[in-house]
N, C-alpha and C positions, 0 to 999 in steps of 0.2 A: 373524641371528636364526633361530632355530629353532622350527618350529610344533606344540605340542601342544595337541588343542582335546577338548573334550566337548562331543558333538552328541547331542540326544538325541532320538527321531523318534517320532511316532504312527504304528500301522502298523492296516493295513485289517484285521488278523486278526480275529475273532471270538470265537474260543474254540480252547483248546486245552490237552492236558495231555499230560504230560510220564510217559512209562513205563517205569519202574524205573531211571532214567537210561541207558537201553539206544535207546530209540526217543522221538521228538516226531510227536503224534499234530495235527494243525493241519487247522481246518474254516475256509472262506476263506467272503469275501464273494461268490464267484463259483461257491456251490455246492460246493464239489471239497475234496474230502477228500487231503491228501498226509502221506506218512507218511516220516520224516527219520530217519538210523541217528546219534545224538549220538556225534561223535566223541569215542574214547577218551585221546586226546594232551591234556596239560596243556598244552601250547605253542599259543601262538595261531598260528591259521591264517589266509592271505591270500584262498584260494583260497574261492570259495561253494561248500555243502554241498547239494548237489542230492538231491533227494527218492527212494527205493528205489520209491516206490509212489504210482501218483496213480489218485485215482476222481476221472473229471473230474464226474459229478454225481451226489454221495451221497445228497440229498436232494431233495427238488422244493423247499424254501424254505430262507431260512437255519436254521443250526441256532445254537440258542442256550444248549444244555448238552450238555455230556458227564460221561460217568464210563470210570473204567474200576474192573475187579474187582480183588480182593485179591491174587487173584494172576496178573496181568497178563496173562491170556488175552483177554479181553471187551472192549470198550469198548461202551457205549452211548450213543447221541447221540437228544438231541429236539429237531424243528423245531417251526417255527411255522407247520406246517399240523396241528400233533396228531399226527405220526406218530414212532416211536420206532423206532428200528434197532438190532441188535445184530451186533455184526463182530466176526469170527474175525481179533486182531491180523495174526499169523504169516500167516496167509494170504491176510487182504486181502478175505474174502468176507461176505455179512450170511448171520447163522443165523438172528434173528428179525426179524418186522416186527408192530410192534404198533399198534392205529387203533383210535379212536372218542373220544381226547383230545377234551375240549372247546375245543379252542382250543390257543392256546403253549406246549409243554411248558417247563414253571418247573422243575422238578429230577429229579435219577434219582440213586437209592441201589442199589447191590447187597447183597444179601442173603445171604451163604456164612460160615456160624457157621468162622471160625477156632482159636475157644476151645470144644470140644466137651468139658470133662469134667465139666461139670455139667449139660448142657442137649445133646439131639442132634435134630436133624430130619430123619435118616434121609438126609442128604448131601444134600439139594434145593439147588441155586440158583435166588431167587428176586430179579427185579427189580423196583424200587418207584419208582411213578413220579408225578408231581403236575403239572398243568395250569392255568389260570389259569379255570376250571370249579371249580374250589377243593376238588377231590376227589383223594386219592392212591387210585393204582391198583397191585396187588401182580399180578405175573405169574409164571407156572411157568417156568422156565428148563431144570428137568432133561426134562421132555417131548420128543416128536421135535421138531428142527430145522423151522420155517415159514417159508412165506416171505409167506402170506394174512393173517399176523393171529391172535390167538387169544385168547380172553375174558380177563377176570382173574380171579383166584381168588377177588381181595374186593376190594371197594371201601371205603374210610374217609371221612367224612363228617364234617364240625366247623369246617372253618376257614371263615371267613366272606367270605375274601380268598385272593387266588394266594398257595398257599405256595409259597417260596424255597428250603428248606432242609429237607435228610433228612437222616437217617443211622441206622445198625445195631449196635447193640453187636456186642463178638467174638462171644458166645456166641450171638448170632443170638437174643435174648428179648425186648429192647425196641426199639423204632421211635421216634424224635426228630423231630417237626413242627413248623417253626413258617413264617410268614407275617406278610403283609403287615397281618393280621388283629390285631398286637399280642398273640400268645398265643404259647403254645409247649405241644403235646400231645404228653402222654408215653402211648404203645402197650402192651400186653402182645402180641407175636405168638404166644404159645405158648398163651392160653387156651381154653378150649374151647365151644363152644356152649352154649347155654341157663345159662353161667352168669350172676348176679344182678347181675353188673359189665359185661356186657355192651353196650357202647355206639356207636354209630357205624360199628359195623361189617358192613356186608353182604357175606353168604357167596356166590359164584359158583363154576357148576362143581362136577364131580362131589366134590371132596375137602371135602364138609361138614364135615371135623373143625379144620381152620382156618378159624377165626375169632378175628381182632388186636380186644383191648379197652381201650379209650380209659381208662386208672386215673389219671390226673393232666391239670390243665388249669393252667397258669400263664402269669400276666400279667406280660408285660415292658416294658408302657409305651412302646412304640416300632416301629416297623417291620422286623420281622426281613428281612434280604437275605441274611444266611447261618444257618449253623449245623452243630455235628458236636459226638459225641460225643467226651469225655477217655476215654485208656485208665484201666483203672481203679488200675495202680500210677504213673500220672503223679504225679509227687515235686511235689505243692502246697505252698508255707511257709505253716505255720498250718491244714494242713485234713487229715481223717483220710482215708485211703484205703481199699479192699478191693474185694473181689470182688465186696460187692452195692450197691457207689456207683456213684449216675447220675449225672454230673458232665459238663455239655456247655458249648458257645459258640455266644454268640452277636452278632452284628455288624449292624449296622442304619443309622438314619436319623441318628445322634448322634454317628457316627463314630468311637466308644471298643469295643471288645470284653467283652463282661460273660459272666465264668467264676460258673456254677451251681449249687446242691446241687438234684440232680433229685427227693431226695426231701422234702425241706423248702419247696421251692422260692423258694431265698434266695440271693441275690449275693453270691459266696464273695469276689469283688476285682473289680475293673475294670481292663483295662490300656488307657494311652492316655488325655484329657480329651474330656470330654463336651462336645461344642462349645453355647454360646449364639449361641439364633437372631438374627442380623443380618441379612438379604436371605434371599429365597428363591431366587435364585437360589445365592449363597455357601454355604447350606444344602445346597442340591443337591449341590453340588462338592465339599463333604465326606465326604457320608456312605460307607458303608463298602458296597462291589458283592459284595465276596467275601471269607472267607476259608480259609484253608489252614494244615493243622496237621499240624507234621512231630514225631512223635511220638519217633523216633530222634537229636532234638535236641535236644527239649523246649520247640523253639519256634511260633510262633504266628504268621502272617504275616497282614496286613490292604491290603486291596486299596481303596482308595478313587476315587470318581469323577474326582475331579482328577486323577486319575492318579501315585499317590503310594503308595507302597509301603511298609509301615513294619514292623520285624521286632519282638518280641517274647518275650522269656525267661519260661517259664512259672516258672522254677524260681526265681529272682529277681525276678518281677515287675516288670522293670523293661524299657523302650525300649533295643533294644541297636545297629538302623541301621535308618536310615530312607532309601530311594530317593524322588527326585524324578524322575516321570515326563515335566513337561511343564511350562516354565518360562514361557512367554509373553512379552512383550516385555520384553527386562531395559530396564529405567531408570535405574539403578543400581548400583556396585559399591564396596565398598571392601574391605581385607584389614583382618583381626583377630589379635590374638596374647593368645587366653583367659588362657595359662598363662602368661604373658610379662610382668615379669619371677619367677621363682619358685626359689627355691634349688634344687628339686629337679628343675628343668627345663632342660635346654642352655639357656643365653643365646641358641645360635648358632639355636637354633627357632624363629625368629620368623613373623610374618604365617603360620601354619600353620592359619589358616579366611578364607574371605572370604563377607562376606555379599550379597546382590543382591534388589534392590526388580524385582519383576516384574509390573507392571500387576496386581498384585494387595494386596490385605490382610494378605496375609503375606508377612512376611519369611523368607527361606531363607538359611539359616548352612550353609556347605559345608565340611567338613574336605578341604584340599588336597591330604592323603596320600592317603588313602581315599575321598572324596567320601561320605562318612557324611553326615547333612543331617539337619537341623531346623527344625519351620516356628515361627516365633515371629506369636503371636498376640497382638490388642491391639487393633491399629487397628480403625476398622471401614468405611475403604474403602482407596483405591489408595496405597500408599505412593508417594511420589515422590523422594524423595532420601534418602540416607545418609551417615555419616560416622564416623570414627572418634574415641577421644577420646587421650589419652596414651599412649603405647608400645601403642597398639592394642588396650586391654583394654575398653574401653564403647564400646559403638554406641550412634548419635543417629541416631532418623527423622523424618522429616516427611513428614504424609499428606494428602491432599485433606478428612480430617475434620477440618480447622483445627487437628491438635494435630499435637506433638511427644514422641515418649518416647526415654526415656533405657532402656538393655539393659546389666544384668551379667553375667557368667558365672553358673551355679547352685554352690549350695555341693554339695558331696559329700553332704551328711547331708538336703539337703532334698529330693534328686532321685533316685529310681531309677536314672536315665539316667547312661551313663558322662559325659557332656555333655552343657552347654544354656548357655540364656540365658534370663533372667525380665526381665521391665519393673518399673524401680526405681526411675522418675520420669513423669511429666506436665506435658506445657506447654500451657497451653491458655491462648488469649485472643486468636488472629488471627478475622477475621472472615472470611477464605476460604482454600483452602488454600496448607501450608506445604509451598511448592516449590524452599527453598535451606536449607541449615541446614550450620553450621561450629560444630566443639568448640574449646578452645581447645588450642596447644600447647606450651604449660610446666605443670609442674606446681606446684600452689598451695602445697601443705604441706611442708616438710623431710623428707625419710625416704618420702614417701609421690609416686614420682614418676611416678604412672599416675595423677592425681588431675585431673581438668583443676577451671579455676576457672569459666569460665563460659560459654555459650554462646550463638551468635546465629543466629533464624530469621528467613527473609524469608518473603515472603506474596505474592500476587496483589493484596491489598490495601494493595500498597505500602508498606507500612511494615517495619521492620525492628525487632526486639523484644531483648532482652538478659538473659537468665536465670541466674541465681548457683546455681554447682552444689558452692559448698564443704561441704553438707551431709548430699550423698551417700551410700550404703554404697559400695564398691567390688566385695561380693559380694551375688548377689540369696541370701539366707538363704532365703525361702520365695517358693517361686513362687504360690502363691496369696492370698501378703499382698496388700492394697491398696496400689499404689501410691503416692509421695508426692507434692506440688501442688510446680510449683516456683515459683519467685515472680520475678517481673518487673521489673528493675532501670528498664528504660527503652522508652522505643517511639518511634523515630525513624520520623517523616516521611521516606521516601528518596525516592523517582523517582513522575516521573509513569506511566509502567505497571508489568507486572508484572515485581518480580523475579526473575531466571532463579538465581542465583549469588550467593555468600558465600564468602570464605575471608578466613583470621587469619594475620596473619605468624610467622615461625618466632618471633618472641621476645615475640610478644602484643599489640604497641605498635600495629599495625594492623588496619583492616578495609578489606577494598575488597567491593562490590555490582557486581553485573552487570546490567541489566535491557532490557528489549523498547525501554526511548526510547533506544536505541544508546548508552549512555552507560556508562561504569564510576565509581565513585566511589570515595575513598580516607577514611577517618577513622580519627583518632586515637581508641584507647580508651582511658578514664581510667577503673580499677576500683579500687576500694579494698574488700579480704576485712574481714567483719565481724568481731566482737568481743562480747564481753559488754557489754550496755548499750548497743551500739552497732547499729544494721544496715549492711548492706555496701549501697555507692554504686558504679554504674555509669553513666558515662555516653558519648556520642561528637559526636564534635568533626569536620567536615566540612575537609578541608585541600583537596584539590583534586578536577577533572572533567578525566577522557581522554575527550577527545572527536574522533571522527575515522572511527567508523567507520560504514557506510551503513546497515546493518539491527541489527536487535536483539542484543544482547551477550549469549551461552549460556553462556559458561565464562569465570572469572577466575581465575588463580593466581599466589600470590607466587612470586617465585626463594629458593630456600633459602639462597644466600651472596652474591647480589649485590643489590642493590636496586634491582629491576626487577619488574614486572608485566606475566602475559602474557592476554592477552585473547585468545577465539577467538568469533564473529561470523556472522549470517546472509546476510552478505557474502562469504563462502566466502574469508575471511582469519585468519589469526593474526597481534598485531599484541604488538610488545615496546615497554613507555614504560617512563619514567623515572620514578622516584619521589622526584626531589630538584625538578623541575619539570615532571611530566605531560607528559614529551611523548613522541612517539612516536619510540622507536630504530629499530626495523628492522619490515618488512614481509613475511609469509613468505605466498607463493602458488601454490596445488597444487592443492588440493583443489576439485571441480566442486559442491559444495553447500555449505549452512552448515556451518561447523566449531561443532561441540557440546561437545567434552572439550579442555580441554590441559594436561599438567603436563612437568615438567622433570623432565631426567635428566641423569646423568655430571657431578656436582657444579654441574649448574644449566648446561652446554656445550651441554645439546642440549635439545629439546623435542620434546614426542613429542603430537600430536593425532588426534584422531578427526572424523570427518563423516557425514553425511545420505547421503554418496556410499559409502557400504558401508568406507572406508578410512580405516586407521591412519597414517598419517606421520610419519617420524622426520627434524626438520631437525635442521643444526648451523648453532647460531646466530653464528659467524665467520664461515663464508661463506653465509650466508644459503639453503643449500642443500637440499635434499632428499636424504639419504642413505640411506633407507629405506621403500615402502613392500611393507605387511603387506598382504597380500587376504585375507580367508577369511569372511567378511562380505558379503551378499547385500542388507542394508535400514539405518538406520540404526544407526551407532553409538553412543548413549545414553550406556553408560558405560565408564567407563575408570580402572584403578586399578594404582598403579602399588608394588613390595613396598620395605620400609623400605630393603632392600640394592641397591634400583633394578635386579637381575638379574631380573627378572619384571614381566611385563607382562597383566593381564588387560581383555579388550575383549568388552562386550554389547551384542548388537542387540535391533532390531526383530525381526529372523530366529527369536529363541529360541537365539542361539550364543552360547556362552562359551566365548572362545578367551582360551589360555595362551602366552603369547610368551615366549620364555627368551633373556637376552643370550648370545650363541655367540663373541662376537667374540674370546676370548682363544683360543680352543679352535681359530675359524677360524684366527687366528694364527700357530697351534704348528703348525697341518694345513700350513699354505703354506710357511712355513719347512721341514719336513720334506719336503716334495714340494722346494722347491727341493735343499735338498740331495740327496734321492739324485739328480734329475736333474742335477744337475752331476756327483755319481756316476758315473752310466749316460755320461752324456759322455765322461768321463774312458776310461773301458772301452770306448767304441765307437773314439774316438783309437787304444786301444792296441791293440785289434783287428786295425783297419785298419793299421795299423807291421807286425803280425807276420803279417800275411798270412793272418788267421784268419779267412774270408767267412764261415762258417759262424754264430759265434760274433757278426759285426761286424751279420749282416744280421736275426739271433732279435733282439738285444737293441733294434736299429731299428724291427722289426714291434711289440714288447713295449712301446715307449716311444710307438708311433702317430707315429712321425717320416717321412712319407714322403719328406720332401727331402733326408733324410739318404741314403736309402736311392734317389733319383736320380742322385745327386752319386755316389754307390759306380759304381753301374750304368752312369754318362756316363763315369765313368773308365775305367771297364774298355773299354768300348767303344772310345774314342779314344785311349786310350793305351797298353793292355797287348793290344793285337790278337793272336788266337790266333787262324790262319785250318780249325783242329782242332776249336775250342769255337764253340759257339751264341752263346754272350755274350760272349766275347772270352778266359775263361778256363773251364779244364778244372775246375778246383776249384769254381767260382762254375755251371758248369752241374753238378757234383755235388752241392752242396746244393740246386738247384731237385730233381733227379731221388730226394731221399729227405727232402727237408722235408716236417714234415707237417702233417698236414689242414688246421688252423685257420690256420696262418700260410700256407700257400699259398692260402688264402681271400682271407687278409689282402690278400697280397702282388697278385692278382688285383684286388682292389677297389682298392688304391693303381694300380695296372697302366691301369685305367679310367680314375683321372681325371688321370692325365699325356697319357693319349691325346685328351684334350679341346684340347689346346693344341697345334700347329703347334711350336712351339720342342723341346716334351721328347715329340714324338709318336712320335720315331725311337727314343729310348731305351724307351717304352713297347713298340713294336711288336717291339721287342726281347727283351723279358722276356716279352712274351705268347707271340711265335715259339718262345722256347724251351721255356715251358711247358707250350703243346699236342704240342713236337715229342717232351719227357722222359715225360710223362704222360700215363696213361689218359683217356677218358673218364668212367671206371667210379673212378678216382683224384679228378678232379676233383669230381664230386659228393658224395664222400663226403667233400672237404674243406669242402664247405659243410653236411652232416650233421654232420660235427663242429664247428663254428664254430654250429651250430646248437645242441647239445648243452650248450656251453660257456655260451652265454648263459641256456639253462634252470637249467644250475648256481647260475650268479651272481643270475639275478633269480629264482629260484623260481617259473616259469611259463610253462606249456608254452603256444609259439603252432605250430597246425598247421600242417606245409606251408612255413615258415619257409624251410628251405633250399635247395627246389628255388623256392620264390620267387624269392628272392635269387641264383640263378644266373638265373634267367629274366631278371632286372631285368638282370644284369652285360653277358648276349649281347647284351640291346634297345638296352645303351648301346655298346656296343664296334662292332657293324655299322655304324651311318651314321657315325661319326667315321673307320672304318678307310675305307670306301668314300670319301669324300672326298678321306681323305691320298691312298688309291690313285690316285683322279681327279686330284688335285693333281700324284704323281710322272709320270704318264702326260702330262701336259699340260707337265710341264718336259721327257721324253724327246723330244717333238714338238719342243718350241721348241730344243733340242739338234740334231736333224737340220737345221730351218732353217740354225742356226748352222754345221754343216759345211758344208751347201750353199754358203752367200754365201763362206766361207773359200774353198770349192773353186773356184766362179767366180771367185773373186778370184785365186787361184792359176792358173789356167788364163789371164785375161788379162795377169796381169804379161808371163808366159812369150811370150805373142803378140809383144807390142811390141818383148820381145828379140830375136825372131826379125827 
């Protein structure tokens, strides 16, 4: 198996923007300002991008906004002691410091007319700034450099509440405010004193001839959090453009973006749905923190609290990708195949979105390729389970708000959005929530094989309920239709607690329940599709109880071609019965917590589970084995879903991970096979090597293949049998390739050299190959075979470790000393017991001779 996952992480930063994709400008939670050069390489990098520039403390408190100017000299930052700083990017240093905010600086706009040929202000840059004092304050910029502070030129006065959001036309004439305050005030900066429109604005400072007059006040109904001006040839469908349109956005408490006519003061469109308030909390997490407007795209980005990132075509008006910042504990998963089946779509496309219930209200649809995402709204609390319907085209949830809805794809004609999903059913009638829920999987109608007929939700209130879906649409036509009621064939009494689990067998004729009183249950379903004059009749029939295991049953699934059922248990088992007489086949144990998920794979050969113990396992169920486990998983595993072609494995935690498992096995297959063959290759060549006398050739292709024992067996030969008392190693040839081999294989050859010398049996042939290597080479030679053996491995992994190679000689001397010292001690201790032995010979000899005498 092969691991691809998406992990997606909240990080401490605070603010930050991004300049001219040249530099990333990052204000941390620790004070310190660090400025990052964005690399230019499309290819992704391994290595971390370490900062050109750190101010380890820019501010005395956090800062909570930046800007930077038009053209990317400036940036300005405001903290939340009131104070404002302006920094020279390129050099890292503040020109201005500005004080007497009331409070949090809430936004900063730069002020430098780009469009000068109607309107000029004599080249001033000017900063405008707003505090939670609910006053914006305009400052000179083109003045000498400060670093004490310096008045503002005027104050503006009206909003009732912290404003959020500035901004400047090109032409530098109007000023864009809105706030917290529900208003949005439109500026004149160019008007002049004492005129009769005069409003809100106080002149400071020698330059009386500026003074900004407040000409428009508009009510947006809602809490502005951002706002900026549209260019004025931004290509709107349906709205007139020019030179003297004030056309802004704005983003707020409702979490939809509303594009404006600034002189009417009317909602040209809205992109994104205005959320209904359900919890205040929920509310919270939607609304919209920030937005950003890239004008050389023509798109609109919206930043919301949940941490949800969603893009926007101005030009189209329409949802074009949506980022999911932060998923929270998935509970659920399963794959979909929107377009599946469709003439004009590869067949072989299948499960190409999967969707995932995340401790939350909405549902998140991910497109596989791209991870494009969409929240599907409805519920109004925690979804807990999902499911798919026939060929994976309709999703079915079940939420803590006692209901169930049914999810189509959108049609083309009813959605902006290149894709979606609408809710195009309701099941409502459990009395708490619905925590199992199975589609069925055949399809009802001839010609129509993505159609399921009916479905069944379990409940906390024990009952299991049966709902007839032959009436369907199969596409949601309008997402803001009302959904339709579905109606309730039957409601079976099941188990005495709560049920965990539901699934329907491949051909429809079963149901089995999983529930907290350790039990599974099997029933026959008897459905009969309605008619005219008739209604449609479902009911279920109890056949048997697998009973056997200790704690509560989490997961049930049929086998897709055998008739078998497999149960997984807070017993920290998976357990396979029978379904001709409920009993239990095999017993599979591994896992240290409850097992939560299991389904079957490889034509139903193996079973693949999840558990509470952060892991996936993959047994075969002939040997009752453990042939695989998956780690990458930190808290429970929740869900588990498995794609039609069984090559894909998706697994969600507690953690917030969704990891992608892909089957490798045919790929590892062809890998092994081909490794054997060349090394029966390489064999073949070292043989023939060694025949023709070619060391040179016999001893690279040994280093190359990591064979040290091929490469002792050469070396014991030579030694013992081809004695050369000319050569250091027995032969002249074999010490010529030590004395011009190079670098990295005399590394090599060193480190195999070390651990022959561990061992008494091959420590003579080691001492041998070492003898000769310090006696052909340098000092100055040896080190720089480990510089290159150093060099080689930077190649291959992409990452320089420092010091590497005289490490690694360091390491090779520490091991070579006490084992040479020993052998020395060892030969020195046999020369001694040698002398004895001549002695006793020699008295021995000396008395024979006596007795002759």
């Amino acid at each position: 198996m092969s691991l691809r996952q998406c992990k997606i992480l909240d990080s401490f930063i605070s603010t930050l923007k991004i300049i001219v994709s040249i530099h990333l400008l990052v204000f941390t939670a620790s004070l310190s300002l660090r400025i990052f050069e964005i690399p230019t390489s499309s290819i992704p990098s391994q290595k971390l991008v370490h900062p050109v520039r750190v101010i380890s403390r820019a501010h005395e408190s956090p800062v909570h906004v930046c800007k930077t100017d038009a053209t990317s000299t400036y940036l300005a930052s405001g903290s939340a002691d009131g104070v404002v700083k302006v920094w020279d990017i390129r050099n890292g240093y503040v020109t201005h410091v500005f004080k007497g905010h009331g409070g949090i600086v809430s936004a900063l706009a730069f002020n430098y007319p780009q469009d000068i040929s109607s309107v000029t202000q004599g080249g001033k840059m000017r900063l405008i700034t707003a505090s939670v004092d609910t006053r914006i304050r305009i400052f000179d910029l083109s003045a000498t450099s400060n670093s004490s502070g310096g008045k503002p030129e005027a104050i503006l006065e009206g909003h009732f509440s912290v404003p959020r959001g500035l901004d400047v036309s090109l032409d530098g004439k109007w000023l864009v405010s809105g706030g917290r305050d529900s208003v949005v005030f439109i500026w004149d900066l160019l008007s002049k004193p004492g005129s009769t429109e005069h409003v809100g604005g106080k002149t400071k400072g020698k330059d009386k001839a500026f003074a900004p007059t407040l000409v428009k006040t508009i009510p947006v109904l809602e809490r502005v959090e951002a706002l900026g001006l549209l260019r004025p040839d931004e290509d709107l469908t349906g709205t007139t453009s020019g030179p003297d349109c004030i056309r802004f956005y704005t983003g707020g408490e409702n979490g939809a973006i509303k594009i404006w006519d600034g002189k009417d003061g009317s909602v040209l469109f809205t992109l994104g749905t205005e959320h209904t308030k359900i919890s205040d909390d929920q509310e919270e997490q939607r609304q919209i923190i920030d937005v950003i407007y890239i004008p050389m795209l023509s798109n609109i980005v919206s930043i919301h609290a949940d941490q949800n990132i969603i893009l926007h075509s101005l030009s189209t008006q329409s949802l074009t990708r949506q980022l999911i910042g932060y998923n929270d504990e998935i509970v659920d998963a399963t794959f979909l195949s929107p377009n599946f089946p469709s003439p004009s779509v590869n067949p072989t496309q299948d499960d190409s979105h999967l969707a995932l219930a995340t401790n939350s209200s909405l549902i998140r649809v991910y497109s596989t390729n791209s991870y494009d995402a969409r929240l599907l709204e409805g519920h109004t609390d925690v979804v807990l389970a999902l499911d798919q319907g026939v060929a994976g085209r309709l999703l079915a949830s079940g939420s803590k708000d006692r209901s169930a809805r049914l999810w189509a794809p959108l049609a083309k004609k009813s959605s902006h959005a290149e894709w979606g999903y609408g809710c195009i059913s309701i099941c409502e009638g459990h009395a708490e929530s619905v925590g199992a829920i199975a589609l069925s999987r055949k399809a009802g109608t001839p010609g129509e094989i993505d159609r399921p007929q009916f479905m069944f939700t379990g409940s906390q209130d024990r009952t299991i309920k049966m709902w007839d879906l032959m009436d369907l649409p199969l596409i949601c036509e309008d997402e803001a239709a009302e959904p339709l009621r579905c109606k309730s064939l039957t409601t079976h009494k099941a188990h005495e607690k709560d049920i965990n689990a539901l699934d329907i067998s491949p051909n429809d004729k079963l149901l089995v329940s999983g529930s907290q009183d350790r039990t599974a249950k099997i029933y026959a379903i008897d459905y009969i599709s309605g008619f005219p004059g008739r209604p449609p009749r479902g009911e279920l029939k109890l056949l048997g109880t697998c009973k056997g295991h200790k704690r509560g049953v989490w997961t049930v699934r049929f086998g897709k071609t055998e008739r078998i059922l497999a149960t997984g248990s807070g017993d920290k088992t998976v357990k396979l019965w029978s379904l001709d007489d409920f009993s239990c086949l095999k017993t599979f144990e591994g896992h240290t917590n409850s097992v939560l998920r299991v389904n079957f794979l490889n034509a139903g050969l193996q079973v693949v589970s999840a558990a509470s113990d952060g892991l996936v396992k993959l047994w075969d169920i002939k040997t009752e084995e453990c042939v695989a486990t998956l780690d990458n998983h930190e808290d429970k595993v929740w869900a588990l879903a498995v794609s039609n072609d069984e090559r894909r494995i998706v697994s969600g935690a507690a953690d917030s991970v969704v990891t992608f498992w892909a089957d490798c096995t045919e790929e590892q297959d062809e890998e092994n096979e081909l490794a054997r063959a060349d090394l029966v290759q390489k064999e073949q060549d070292f043989q023939n090597y060694l025949s023709l006398h070619d060391y040179r050739r016999a001893i690279q292709l040994a280093l190359a293949m990591q064979q040290p024992g091929r490469l002792l067996s050469l070396f014991k030969n030579i030694q013992f049998t081809d004695v050369n008392v000319d050569s250091l190693t027995g032969r002249t040839s074999v010490d010529e390739v030590i004395r011009t081999m190079g670098g990295s294989d005399l590394a090599k050859l060193l480190q195999f050299s070390r651990d022959w010398n561990t061992n008494a049996k091959t420590s003579r042939v080691a001492q041998g190959v070492i003898y000769a290597i310090f006696k052909l080479r340098s000092a100055d030679d040896i080190m720089k075979a480990f510089r290159d053996e150093q060099g080689e491995a930077v190649f291959a992994d992409g990452e320089m470790v420092t010091g590497r190679g005289g490490s690694a000689l360091n390491e090779l001397v520490d091991a070579l000393i006490p084992y040479t010292e020993r052998h020395l001690s060892r030969m020195n201790k046999l020369v001694q017991d040698s002398y004895m032995v001549d002695y006793i010979l020699g008295e021995m000899d000396d008395g024979m001779f006596d007795d002759m005498v």
